[in-house]
ZAPABA-131813 format. One record per residue (C-alpha): residue number from 1; residue in one letter; x, y, z. Coordinates in steps of 0.25 Angstrom, whole numbers, plus 5000, padded with zeros to 4 digits. Example, Ala and Ser with C-alpha at 12.3 -4.5 7.8 and 13.67 -1.06 7.14 Angstrom:
# residues 2
node seq:1, type:A, px:5049, py:4982, pz:5031
node seq:2, type:S, px:5055, py:4996, pz:5029
***
This chain:
# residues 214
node seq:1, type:X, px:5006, py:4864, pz:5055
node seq:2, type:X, px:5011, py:4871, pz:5043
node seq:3, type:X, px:5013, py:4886, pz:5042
node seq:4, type:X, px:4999, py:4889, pz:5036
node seq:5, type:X, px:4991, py:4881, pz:5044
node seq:6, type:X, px:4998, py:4887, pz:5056
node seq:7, type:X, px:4998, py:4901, pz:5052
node seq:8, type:X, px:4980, py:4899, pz:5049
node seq:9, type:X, px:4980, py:4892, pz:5063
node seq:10, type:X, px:4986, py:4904, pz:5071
node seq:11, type:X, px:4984, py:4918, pz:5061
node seq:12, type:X, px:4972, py:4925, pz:5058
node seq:13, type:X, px:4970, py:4932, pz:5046
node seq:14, type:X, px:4970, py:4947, pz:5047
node seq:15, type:X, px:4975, py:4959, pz:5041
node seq:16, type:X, px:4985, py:4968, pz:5047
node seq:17, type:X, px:4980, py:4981, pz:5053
node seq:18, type:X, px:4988, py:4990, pz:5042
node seq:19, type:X, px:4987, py:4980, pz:5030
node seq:20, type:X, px:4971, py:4974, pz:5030
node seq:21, type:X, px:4972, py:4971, pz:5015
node seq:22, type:X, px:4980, py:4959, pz:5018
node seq:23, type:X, px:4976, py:4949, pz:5029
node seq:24, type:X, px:4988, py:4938, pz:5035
node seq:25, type:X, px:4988, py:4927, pz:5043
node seq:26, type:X, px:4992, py:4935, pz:5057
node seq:27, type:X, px:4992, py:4931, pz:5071
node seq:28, type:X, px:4984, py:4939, pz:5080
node seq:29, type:X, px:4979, py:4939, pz:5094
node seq:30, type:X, px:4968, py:4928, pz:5092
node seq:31, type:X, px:4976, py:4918, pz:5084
node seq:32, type:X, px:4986, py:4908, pz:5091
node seq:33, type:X, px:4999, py:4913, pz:5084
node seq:34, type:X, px:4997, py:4926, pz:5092
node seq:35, type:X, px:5000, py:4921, pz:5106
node seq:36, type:X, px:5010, py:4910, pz:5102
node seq:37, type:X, px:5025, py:4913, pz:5107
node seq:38, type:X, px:5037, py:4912, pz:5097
node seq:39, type:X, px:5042, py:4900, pz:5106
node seq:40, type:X, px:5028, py:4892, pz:5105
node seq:41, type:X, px:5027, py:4895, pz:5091
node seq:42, type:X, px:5043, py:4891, pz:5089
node seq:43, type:X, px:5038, py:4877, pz:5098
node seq:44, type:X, px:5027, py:4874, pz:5084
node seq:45, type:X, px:5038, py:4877, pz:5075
node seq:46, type:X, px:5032, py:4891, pz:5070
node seq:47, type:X, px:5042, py:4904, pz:5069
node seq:48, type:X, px:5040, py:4917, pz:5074
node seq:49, type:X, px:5025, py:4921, pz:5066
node seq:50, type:X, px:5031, py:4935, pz:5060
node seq:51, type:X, px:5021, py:4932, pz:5049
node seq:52, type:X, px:5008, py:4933, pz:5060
node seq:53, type:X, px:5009, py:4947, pz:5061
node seq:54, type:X, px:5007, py:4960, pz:5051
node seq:55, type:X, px:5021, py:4967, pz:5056
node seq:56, type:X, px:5020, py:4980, pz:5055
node seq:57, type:X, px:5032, py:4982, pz:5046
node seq:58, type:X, px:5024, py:4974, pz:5037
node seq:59, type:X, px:5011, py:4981, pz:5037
node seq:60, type:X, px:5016, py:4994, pz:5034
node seq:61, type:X, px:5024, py:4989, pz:5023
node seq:62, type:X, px:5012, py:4981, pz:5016
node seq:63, type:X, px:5002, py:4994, pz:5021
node seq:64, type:X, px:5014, py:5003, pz:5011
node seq:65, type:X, px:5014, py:4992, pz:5000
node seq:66, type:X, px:4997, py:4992, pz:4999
node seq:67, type:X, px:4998, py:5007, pz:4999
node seq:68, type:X, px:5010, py:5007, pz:4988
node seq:69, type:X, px:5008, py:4995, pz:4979
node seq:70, type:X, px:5015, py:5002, pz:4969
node seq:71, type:X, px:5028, py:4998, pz:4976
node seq:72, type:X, px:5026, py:4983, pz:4974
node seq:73, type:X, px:5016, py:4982, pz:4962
node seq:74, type:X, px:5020, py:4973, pz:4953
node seq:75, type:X, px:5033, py:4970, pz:4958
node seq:76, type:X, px:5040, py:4960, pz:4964
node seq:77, type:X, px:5042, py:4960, pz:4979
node seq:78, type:X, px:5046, py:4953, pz:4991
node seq:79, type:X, px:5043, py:4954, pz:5004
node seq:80, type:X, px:5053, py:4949, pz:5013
node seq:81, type:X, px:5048, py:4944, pz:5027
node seq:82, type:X, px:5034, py:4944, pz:5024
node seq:83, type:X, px:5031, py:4938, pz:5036
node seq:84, type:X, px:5015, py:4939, pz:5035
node seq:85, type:X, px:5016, py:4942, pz:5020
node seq:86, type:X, px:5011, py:4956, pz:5023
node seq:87, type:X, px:5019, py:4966, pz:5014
node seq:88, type:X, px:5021, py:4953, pz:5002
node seq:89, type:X, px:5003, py:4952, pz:5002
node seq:90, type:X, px:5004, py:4968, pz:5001
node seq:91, type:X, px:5016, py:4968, pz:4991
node seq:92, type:X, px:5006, py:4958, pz:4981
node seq:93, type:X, px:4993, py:4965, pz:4984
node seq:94, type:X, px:5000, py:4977, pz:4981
node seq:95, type:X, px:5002, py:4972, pz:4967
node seq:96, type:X, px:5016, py:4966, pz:4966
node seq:97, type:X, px:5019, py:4958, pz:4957
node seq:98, type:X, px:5027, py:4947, pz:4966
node seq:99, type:X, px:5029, py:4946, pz:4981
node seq:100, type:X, px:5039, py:4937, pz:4988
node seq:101, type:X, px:5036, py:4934, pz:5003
node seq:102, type:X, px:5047, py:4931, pz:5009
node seq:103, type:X, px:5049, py:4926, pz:5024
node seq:104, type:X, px:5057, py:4916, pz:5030
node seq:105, type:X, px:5047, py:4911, pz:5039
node seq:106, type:X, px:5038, py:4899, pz:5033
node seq:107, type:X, px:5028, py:4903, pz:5041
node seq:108, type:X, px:5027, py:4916, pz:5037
node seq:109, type:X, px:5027, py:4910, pz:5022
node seq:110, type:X, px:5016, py:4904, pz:5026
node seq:111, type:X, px:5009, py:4915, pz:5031
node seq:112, type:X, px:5010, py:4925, pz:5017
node seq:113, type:X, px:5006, py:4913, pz:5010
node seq:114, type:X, px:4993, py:4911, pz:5018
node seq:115, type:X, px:4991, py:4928, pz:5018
node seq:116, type:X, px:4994, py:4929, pz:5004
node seq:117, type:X, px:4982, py:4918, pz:5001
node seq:118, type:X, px:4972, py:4926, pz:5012
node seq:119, type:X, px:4975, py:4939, pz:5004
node seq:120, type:X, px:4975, py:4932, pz:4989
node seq:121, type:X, px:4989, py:4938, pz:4987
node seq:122, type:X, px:5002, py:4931, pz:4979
node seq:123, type:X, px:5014, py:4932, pz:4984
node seq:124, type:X, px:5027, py:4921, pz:4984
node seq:125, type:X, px:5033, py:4917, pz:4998
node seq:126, type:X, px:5045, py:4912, pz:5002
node seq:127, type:X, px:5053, py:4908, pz:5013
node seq:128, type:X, px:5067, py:4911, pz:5010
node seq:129, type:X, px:5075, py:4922, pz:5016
node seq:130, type:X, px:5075, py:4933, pz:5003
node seq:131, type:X, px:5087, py:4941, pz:5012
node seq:132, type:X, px:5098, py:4942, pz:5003
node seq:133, type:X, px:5091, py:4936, pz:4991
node seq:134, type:X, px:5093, py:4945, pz:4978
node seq:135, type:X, px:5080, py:4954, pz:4974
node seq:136, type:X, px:5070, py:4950, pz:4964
node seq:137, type:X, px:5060, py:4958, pz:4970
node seq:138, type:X, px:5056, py:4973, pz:4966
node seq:139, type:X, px:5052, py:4976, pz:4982
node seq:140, type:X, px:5056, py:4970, pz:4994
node seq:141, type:X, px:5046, py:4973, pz:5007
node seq:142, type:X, px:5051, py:4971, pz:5020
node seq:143, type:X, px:5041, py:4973, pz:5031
node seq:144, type:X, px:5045, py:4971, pz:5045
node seq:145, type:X, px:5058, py:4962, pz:5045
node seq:146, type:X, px:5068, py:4972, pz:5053
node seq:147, type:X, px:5064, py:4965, pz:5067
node seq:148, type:X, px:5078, py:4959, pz:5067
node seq:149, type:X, px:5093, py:4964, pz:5065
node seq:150, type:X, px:5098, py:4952, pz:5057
node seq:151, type:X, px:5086, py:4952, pz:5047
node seq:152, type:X, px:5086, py:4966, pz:5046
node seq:153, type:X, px:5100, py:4967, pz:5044
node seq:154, type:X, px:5100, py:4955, pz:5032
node seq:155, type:X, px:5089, py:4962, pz:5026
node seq:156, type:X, px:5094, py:4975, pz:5025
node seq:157, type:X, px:5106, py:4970, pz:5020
node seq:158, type:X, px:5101, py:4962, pz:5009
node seq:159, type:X, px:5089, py:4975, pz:5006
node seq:160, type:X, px:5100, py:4985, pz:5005
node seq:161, type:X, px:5104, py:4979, pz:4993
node seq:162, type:X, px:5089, py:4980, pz:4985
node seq:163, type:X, px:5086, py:4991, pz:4975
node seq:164, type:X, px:5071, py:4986, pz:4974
node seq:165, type:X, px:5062, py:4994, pz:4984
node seq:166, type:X, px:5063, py:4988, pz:4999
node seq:167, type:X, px:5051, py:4993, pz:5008
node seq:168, type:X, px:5052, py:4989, pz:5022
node seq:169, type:X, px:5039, py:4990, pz:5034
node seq:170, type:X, px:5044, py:4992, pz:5047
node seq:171, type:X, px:5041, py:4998, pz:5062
node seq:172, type:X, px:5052, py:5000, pz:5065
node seq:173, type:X, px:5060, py:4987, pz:5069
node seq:174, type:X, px:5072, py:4989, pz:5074
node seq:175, type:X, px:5081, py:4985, pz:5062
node seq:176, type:X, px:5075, py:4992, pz:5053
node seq:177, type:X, px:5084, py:5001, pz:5046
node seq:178, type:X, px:5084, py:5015, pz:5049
node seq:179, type:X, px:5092, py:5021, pz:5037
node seq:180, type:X, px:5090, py:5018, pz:5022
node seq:181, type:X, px:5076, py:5016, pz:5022
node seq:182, type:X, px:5064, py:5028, pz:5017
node seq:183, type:X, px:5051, py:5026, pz:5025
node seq:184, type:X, px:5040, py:5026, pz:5015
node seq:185, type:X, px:5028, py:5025, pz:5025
node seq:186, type:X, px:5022, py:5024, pz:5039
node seq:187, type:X, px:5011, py:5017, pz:5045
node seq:188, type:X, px:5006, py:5012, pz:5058
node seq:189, type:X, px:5004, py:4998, pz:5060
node seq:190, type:X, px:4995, py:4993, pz:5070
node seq:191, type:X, px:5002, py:4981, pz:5077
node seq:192, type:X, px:5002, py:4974, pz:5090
node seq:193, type:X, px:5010, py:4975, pz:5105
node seq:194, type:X, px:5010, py:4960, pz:5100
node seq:195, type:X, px:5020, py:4963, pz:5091
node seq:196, type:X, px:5024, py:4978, pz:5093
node seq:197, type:X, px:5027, py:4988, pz:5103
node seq:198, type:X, px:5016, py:4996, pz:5100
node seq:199, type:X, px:5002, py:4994, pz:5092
node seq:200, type:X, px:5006, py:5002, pz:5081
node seq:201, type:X, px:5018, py:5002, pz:5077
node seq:202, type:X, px:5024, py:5013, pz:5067
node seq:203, type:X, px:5029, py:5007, pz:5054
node seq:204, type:X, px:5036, py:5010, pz:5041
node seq:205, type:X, px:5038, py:5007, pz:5027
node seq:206, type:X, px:5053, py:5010, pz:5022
node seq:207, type:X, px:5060, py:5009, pz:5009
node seq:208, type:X, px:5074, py:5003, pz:5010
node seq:209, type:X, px:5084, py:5011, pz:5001
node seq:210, type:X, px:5093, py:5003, pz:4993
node seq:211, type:X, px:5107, py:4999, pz:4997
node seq:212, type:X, px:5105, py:5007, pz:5012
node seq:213, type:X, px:5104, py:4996, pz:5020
node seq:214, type:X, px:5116, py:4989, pz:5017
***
């Protein structure tokens, strides 16, 4: 089964709570993906589906880009982790002029390419890992990717060194950094015990200053 065809056959096509303009493929509780383990899904050869849910981090931050598109109109940006494609489909419905979905997961590529299509939105896709790549981006959206301290810390190393506007959604992970950052808004975001802690989970939107996480 490819990627696509596994991804129709187990997500349903909804929007997520905070963002209704733009509906992904997403598992929920009345879909197979939902109730499927990380070991049975690693015995059909499918990684962890980070793309089947709207992560809070994410929603917040594509909630802030719909609200401010004057931040991504007409530029060029990158959304790095896109997981879903959440904040890249808000990034080019907000009137970028280029988006770059990045994400490491195939899978995931998949996903933003069927989402993109559901919502008639253009965006380019790629698999390759982007950290430590040089920027050719005007803005660089990170929603929801400080879950882990190895990722966290090579991203924060390599984002230390922009000087193009880095926004960042988060709840509040637990390697998320606590200095160098300017917390431009607040929302709360409807989520699952699923997923969560907690049905609604606090979350913000930061900006990253240059050179303060190095």
């Amino acid at each position: 089964m490819t990627p696509e065809n596994f991804i129709r056959a187990n997500a349903a096509l909804i929007a997520p709570p905070l963002v209704p303009e733009i509906e992904l493929h997403l598992a929920t509780e009345v879909v197979p993906l939902w109730k499927k383990t990380e070991e049975e899904l690693a015995q059909i050869g499918v990684p962890p589906p980070y793309w089947a849910f709207a992560w809070a981090g994410g929603q917040a931050l594509a909630r802030y880009v719909l609200d401010n598109p004057s931040l991504v109109r007409d530029r060029r940006v990158l959304d790095i982790g896109s997981g879903s494609g959440l904040v890249g489909l808000a990034a080019a419905r907000a009137g970028a002029s280029h988006v770059l979905a990045a994400d490491i997961d195939k899978f995931a590529c998949a996903a933003i390419t069927l989402n993109a299509a559901a919502n008639g939105l253009e965006l380019t896709v790629t698999d390759d890992d982007m950290i430590g790549t040089p920027c050719a981006w005007d803005v660089i959206l990170v929603g929801d990717l400080f879950y882990e301290r190895p990722l966290a810390e090579r991203l924060l190393s390599w984002l230390a060194h922009m000087t193009v506007p880095v926004l960042m959604g988060d709840p509040g992970r637990t390697y998320f950094p606590k200095a160098g950052i300017n917390c431009l808004a607040q929302y709360k975001v409807e989520t699952t015990r699923e997923l969560e802690d907690r049905e609604i989970r606090e979350t913000g939107v930061y900006a990253l200053h240059s050179g303060s996480a190095a």
